[in-house]
N, C-alpha and C positions, 0 to 999 in steps of 0.2 A: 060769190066773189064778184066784185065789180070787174069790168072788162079793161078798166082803166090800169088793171096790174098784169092782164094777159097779155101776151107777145106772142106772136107765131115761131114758130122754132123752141118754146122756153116750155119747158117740163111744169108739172101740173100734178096735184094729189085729189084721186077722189073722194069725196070727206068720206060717205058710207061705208067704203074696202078700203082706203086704204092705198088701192092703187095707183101707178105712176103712171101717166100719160102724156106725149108729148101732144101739143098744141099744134094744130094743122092750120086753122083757120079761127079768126074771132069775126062775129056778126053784132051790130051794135043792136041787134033785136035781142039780146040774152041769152043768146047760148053758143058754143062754138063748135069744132067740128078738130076729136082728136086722133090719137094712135094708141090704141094699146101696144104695148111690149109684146103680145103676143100675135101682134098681127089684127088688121083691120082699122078702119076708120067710123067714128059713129059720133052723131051727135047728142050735146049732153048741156045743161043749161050751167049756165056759167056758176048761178049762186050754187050748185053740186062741186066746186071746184077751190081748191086752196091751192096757194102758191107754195112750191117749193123752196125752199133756200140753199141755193148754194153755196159749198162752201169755197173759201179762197186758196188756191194752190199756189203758197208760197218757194219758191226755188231758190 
């Protein structure tokens, strides 16, 4: 994933699991620095990463 679609704060999928990660930090050297849901911070190279979509909460 290019880093041009990361955002710090904005959720993140890891392609291989599957898993949801929040976005800590983006580095313009290719990789960024997240959260897993279950605790901890680690770094992981951006192209490992798809954007999530959220969806719209209409009221």
């Amino acid at each position: 994933m290019d880093n041009k679609h990361l955002q710090e704060g904005a959720r993140a999928k890891i392609a291989s699991t599957g898993q949801i990660v929040e976005v800590k930090r983006v580095s313009e050297h290719g990789f960024s620095v997240v959260r897993f849901q279950t605790g901890g911070d680690y770094m992981i190279l951006n192209d490992r990463l798809e954007s999530v979509e959220q969806k719209e909460v209409q009221h």
